[in-house]
C-alpha positions in Angstrom: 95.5 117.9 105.6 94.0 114.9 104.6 94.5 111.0 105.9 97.2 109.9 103.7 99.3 113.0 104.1 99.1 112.7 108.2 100.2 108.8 107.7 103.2 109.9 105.7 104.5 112.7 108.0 104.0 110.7 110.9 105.8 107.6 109.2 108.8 109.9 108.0 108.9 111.6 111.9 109.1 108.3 113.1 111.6 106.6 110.5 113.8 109.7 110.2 113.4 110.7 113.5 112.5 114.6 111.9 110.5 117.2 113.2 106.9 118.5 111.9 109.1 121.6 111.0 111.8 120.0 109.4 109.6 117.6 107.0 107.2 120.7 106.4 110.5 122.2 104.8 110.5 119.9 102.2 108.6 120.4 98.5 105.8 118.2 97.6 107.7 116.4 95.0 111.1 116.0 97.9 108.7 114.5 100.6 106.6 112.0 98.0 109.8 110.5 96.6 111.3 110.3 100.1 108.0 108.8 101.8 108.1 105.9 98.7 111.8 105.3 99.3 111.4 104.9 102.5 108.5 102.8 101.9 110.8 100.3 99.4 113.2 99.8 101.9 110.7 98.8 104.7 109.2 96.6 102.4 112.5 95.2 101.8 113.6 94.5 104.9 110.4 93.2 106.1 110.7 90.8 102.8 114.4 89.8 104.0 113.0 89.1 107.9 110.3 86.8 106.2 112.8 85.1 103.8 115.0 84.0 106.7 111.4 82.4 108.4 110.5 80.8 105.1 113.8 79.5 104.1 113.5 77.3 107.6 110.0 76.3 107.0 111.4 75.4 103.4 114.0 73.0 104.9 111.7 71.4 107.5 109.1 70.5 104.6 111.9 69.0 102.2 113.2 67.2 105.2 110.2 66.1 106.4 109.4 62.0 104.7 106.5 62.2 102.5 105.1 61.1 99.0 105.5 64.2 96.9 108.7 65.0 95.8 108.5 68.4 95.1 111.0 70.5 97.2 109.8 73.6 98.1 111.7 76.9 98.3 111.6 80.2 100.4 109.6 82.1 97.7 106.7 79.2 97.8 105.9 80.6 101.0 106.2 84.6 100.9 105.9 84.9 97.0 108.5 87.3 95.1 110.1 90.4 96.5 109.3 93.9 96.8 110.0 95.7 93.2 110.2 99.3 92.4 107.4 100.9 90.3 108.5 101.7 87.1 107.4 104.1 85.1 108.3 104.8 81.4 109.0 107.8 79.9 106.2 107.9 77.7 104.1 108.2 81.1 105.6 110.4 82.8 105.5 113.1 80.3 101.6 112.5 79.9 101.5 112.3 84.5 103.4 115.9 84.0 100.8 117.3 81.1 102.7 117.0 78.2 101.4 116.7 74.7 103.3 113.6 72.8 103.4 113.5 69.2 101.6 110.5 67.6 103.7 108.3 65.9 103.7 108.5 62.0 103.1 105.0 60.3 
């Protein structure tokens, strides 16, 4: 077993509160889709805890007198949120080994 699999079984026993026996149970394909799920949300709600921080430091800056006029916003501070990976179909096939036909000009 190799670094990265031990960090996600230990996350997913921690998170999900499950067993070593009850996440060996699931396939390969069940516990990688789970563990990156998992992971989005995390990353989400960490992103929503921060937005609340930055959206105060926001106001305090635009209240605050100075010479610039810009007004800042919560995203100046902590950048854009977490987004999903997306992966098109055309990938996918190729990830899972299969042969696509060239397109015919």
């Amino acid at each position: 077993m190799d670094k990265e699999q031990l960090t996600g079984i230990v996350f997913l026993a921690r998170k999900l509160h499950w067993s070593r026996e009850e996440i060996g149970k699931l396939s390969p394909s069940q516990f990688q889709t789970l563990l990156e799920e998992l992971t989005f949300q995390e990353q989400q709600e960490e992103y929503q805890r921060n937005h609340r921080v930055a959206s105060l430091m926001a106001t305090i800056v635009n209240c605050t007198p100075r010479k610039e006029t810009r007004r800042y916003k919560a995203a100046d501070f902590i950048g854009s949120p977490p987004q999903r990976d997306i992966i098109s179909p055309l990938q996918l096939a190729k990830n899972k080994g299969l042969k696509i036909p060239e397109k015919e000009d």
